[in-house]
N, C-alpha and C positions, 0 to 999 in steps of 0.2 A: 282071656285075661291072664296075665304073669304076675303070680303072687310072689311075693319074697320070705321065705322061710319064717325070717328074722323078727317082721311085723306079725305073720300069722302066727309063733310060738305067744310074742305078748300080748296078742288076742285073748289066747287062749287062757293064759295064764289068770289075764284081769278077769276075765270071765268066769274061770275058778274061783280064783279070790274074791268074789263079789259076792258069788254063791256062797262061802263057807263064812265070809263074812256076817250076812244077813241072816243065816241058820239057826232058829230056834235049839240051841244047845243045854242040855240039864244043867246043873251046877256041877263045876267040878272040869267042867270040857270048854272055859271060855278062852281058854289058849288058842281053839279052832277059830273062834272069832276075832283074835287078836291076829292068827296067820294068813287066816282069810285078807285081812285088809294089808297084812304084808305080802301077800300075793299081789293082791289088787295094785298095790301101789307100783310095786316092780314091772309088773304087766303095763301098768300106765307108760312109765319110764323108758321100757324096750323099744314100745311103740315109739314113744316120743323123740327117740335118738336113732330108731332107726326107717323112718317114716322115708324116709326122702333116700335112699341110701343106693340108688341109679346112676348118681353125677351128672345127671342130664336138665338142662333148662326144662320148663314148662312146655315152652316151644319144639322144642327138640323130642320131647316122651311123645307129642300129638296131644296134651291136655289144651292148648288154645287155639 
């Protein structure tokens, strides 16, 4: 399988962001949970704009 950089970086990134998100934080550190979900969301975003980013039909990758 041929991963694309691009998508595998905002994997990672939402996958961070998810974790630092949801992290039981003391008082005083809830900025982590506020960047957590700005992680997350960017990670979403990357994926999202660059999910398809081959220029190839459906057809054409072997997906049908």
């Amino acid at each position: 399988m041929k991963a694309s950089w691009k998508t595998t970086a905002g994997g990672i990134l939402a996958a961070i962001g998810g974790i630092l998100a949801t992290a039981a934080m003391p008082d005083g550190y809830i900025w982590i949970n506020t960047g957590g979900s700005v992680l997350a969301s960017v990670g979403t975003l990357i994926i999202g704009a660059t999910a398809r980013d081959n220029d190839v039909s459906s057809e054409q990758s072997g997906a049908k």
